[in-house]
Each structure stands twice: as structure tokens, then as C-alpha cells.
C-alpha positions in Angstrom: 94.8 94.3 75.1 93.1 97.2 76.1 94.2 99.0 72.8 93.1 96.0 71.0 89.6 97.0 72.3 89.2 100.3 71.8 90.3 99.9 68.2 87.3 97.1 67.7 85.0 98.6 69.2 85.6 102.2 67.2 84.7 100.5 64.4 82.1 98.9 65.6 79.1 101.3 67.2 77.5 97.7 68.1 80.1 95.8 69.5 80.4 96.5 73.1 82.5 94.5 76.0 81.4 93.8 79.3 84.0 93.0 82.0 83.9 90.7 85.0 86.2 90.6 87.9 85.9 87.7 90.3 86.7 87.8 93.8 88.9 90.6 95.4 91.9 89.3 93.9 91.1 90.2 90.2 93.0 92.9 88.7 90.0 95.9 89.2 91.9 98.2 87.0 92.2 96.0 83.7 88.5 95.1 84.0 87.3 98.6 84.7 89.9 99.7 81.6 88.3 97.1 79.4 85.0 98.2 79.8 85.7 101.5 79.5 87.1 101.0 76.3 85.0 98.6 75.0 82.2 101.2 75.6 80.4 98.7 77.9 80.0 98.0 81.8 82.4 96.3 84.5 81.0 94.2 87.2 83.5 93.2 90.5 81.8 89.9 91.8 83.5 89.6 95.5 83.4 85.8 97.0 80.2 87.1 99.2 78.4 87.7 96.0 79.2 84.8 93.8 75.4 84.0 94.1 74.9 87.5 92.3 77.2 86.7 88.9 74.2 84.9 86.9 71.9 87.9 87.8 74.9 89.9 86.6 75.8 88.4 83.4 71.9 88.4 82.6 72.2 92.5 83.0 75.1 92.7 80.9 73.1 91.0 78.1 70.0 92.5 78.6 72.5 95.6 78.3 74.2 94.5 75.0 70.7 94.9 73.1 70.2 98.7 74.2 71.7 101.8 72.5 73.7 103.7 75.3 74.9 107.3 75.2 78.5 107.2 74.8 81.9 108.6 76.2 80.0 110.7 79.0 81.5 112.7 81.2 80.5 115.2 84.3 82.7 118.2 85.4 81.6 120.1 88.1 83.6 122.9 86.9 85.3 124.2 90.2 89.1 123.3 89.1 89.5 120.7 91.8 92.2 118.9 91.0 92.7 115.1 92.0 94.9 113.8 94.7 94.6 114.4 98.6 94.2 116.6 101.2 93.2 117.0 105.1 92.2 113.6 105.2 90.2 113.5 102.1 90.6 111.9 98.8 89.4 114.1 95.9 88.7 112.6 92.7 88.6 115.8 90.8 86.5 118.0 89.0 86.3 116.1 85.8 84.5 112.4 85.8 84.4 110.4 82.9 81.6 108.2 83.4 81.8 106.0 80.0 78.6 104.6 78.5 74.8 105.2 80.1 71.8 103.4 79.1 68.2 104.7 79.5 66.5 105.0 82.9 69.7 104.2 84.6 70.7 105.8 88.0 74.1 107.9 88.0 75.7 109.1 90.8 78.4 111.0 91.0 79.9 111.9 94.3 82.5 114.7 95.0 83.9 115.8 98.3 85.1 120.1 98.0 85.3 122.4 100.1 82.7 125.8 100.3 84.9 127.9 98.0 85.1 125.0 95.5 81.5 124.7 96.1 80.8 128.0 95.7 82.5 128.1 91.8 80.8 124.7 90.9 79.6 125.6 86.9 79.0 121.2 86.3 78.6 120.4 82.6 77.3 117.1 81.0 78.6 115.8 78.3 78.3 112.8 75.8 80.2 111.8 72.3 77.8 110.0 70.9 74.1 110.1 71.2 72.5 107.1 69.5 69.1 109.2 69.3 71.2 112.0 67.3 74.0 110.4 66.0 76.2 113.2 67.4 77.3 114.4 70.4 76.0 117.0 73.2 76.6 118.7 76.1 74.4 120.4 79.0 75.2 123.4 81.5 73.7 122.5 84.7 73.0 125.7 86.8 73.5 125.5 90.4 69.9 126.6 91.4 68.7 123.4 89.8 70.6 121.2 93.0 68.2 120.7 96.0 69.5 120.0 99.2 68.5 116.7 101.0 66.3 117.7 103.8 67.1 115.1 106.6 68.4 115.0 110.1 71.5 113.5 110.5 73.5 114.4 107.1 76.8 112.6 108.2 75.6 109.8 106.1 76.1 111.7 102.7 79.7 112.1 103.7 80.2 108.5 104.4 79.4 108.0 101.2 80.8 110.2 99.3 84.0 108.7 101.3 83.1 105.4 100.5 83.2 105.9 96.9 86.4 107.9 97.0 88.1 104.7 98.6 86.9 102.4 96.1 87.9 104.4 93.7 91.0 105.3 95.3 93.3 103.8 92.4 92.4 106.3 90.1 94.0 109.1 91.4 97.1 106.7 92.6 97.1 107.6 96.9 98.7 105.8 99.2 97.3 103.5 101.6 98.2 105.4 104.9 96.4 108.4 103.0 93.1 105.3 102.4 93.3 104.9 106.0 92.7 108.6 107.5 90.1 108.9 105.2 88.7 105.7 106.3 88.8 106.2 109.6 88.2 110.5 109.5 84.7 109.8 108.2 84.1 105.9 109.8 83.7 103.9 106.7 85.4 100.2 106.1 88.2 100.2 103.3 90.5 96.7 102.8 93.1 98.6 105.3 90.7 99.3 107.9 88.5 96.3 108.3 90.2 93.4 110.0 88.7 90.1 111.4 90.1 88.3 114.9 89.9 84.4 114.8 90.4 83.0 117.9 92.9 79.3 117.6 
């Protein structure tokens, strides 16, 4: 299916799929693989926010109607290859971040240590521009990232953490490894977050 896709959708600069998981027992990886290749957006509706799918779908079509910058990608340069280590899930230096549309928020979260930060050169790149017609790419130098001035900075970890997790499936670790990070930096993941019912 997914090459079905991706062979439609080549030939097509306007056609574009939009994926839609329901509840936490849809298969996350075939929607996020079919947007991907469809050069659209996923959206994972969990039971809590079935009151959120209209609002959803009325995005994704909204969406449809825009030209997005497609097949981008953001490598922070530093060789950091993905898998895990010390309690920490690293998603590696290279992030494909498939279609973006204009005035849209990315964020891309990496955890690395101070030599890896240290040899950060991050590029952005994208295959097609719909403004050009072509494709592009952008060195971003280091002195143009400004640190967060706050007073408790814990919270950047935790996130950084949190996305690793829920993203976990891409580079394939195991769920004893999802647990220490889980519990190393304090954030819920599905192995971590139980609920007692009394009978």
C-alpha cells in the first residue's frame, strides 16, 4: 500500500494523503508511513481526544488547499547515530521531517552529549519548493541558537525525552530500554503509566 502511494503521489504534485489513526490501538507506523509517502500529515486521535477528530480532519483539508515544501529534512550534522545509550534514546543526527506548510511550527528535539554538541554543523533541506519549483538547502551556523533563559531547565529534557519515546519505533528499542528513559528523566510512556482500580 504504501508503495502504491508514493507512486500516485510522484506523479501527482497535487495529490497529497492525510492519515488518521484512531485510538491507541491503530497501527502508528502504517499511518505515519502513509503520510509520509503521500507527502501529507498523520494525525493519532487517542480515545481521550475523539472530540478533537472533526477539528482534525477540518486541518487536514484546510491543509490539502496549501502548497507545502516537500521531502524536508534537518541534520544536525554531529554523526549521532540512532539507537541507545546511558538511558537515553537518540534519534540520530539526520530527521526527515516530510512536508511543511507556511507559518507552521517545527520542532525538532535531539538529546547529545557536549562533544556531539560541540560538532553540531545542522543543515535544512527540502526537495521541492513550490515557490521555486526546485529544491534547497540552508547551513545553519551555531551562533544563530539562543539559549532559553529560565530557571528550572529540567523541563527541556523532559521533553526532548518525551518525544524520543513517542517516537521510539523508529529507531526499533526495546521496551526495558523505553522504561529507563521513562523513568531517568520522569516522563509517562505506555510502560510506565499504570492505573489501580480498586474491585
Amino acid at each position: 500500500m504504501i508503495n502504491l502511494i508514493s507512486d500516485h503521489c510522484k506523479k501527482d504534485d497535487s495529490t497529497k494523503v492525510y492519515s488518521f489513526g484512531i485510538s491507541s490501538g491503530c497501527d502508528q507506523d502504517l499511518i505515519k508511513r502513509a503520510a509520509k509517502a503521500g507527502q501529507g500529515a498523520h494525525s493519532i486521535i487517542m480515545d481521550e481526544d475523539m472530540p478533537l477528530l472533526k477539528e482534525k480532519v477540518i486541518e487536514s483539508l484546510r491543509r490539502a488547499g496549501v502548497p507545502a515544501m516537500q521531502g524536508c529534512n534537518f541534520d544536525f550534522g554531529n554523526g549521532q547515530a540512532p539507537g541507545f545509550n546511558d538511558g537515553e534514546i537518540l534519534m540520530g543526527a539526520n530527521r526527515e521531517l516530510g512536508s511543511l506548510y507556511q507559518n507552521e511550527l517545527v520542532r525538532v528535539y535531539s538529546l547529545m552529549s557536549e562533544p556531539e554538541f560541540k560538532k553540531l554543523n545542522c543543515t535544512f533541506s527540502v526537495k521541492y519548493d513550490p515557490e521555486t519549483k526546485k529544491g534547497h538547502s540552508e547551513k545553519i551556523e551555531l551562533d544563530k541558537f539562543k539559549e532559553i533563559q529560565c530557571s528550572d531547565k529540567s523541563y527541556l529534557f523532559k521533553l526532548a525525552a518525551k518525544d524520543s519515546i513517542e517516537k521510539s519505533a523508529e529507531v526499533k528499542v526495546t521496551d526495558a530500554q523505553l522504561q529507563e528513559t521513562s523513568v531517568k528523566y520522569q516522563v509517562l510512556s505506555k510502560n510506565t503509566c499504570f492505573v489501580g482500580i480498586k474491585g
